[in-house]
MARDOMI-465496 format. One record per residue (C-alpha): residue number from 1; x, y, z. Coordinates in pm, whole numbers, plus 50000, padded with zeros to 5 digits. Layout:
N
{resi=NUM	x=X	y=Y	z=Z}
...
//
This chain:
46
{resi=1	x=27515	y=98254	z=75757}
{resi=2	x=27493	y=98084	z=75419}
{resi=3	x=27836	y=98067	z=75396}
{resi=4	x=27916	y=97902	z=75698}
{resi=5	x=27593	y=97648	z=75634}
{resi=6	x=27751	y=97605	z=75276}
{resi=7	x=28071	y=97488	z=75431}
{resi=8	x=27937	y=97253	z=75708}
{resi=9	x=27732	y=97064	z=75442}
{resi=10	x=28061	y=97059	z=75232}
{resi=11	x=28225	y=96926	z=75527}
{resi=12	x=27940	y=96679	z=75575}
{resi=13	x=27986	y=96607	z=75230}
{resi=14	x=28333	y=96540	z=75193}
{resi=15	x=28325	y=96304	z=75481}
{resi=16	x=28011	y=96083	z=75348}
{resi=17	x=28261	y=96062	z=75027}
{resi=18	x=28599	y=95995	z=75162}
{resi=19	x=28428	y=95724	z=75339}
{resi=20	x=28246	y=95573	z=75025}
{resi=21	x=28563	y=95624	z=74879}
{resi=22	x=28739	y=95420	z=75084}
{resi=23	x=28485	y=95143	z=75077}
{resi=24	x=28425	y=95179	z=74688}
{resi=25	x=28849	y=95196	z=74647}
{resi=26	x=28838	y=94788	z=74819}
{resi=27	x=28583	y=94723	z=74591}
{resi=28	x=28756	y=94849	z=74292}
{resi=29	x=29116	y=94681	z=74396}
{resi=30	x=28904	y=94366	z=74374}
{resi=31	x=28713	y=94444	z=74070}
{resi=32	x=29018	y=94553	z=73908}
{resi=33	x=29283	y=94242	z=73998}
{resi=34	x=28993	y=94016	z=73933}
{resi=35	x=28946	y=94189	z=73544}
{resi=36	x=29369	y=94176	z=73510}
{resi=37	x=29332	y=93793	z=73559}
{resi=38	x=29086	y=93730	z=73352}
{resi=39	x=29258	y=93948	z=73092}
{resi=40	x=29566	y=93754	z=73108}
{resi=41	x=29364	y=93421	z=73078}
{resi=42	x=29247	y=93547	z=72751}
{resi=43	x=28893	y=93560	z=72892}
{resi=44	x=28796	y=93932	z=72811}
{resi=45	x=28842	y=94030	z=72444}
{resi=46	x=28836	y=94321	z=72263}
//
């Protein structure tokens, strides 16, 4: 019984993820071309 509980709220919890994941992974395509530019503008520094 608490196995199978175990593995539905895994289940549950995989999907929740994979689908913040895919939202978060747009966000972070953005985040990350928009951080490339302005590192090859010079604007972040080191």
């Amino acid at each position: 019984m608490d196995n199978s509980s175990g593995a539905l709220s895994k289940q549950a919890f995989l999907e929740k993820f994979l689908s913040i994941n895919t939202s978060s992974k747009k966000i972070k395509y953005s985040l990350k071309s928009n951080i490339i530019s302005c590192y090859d503008y010079g604007i972040i520094t080191f």
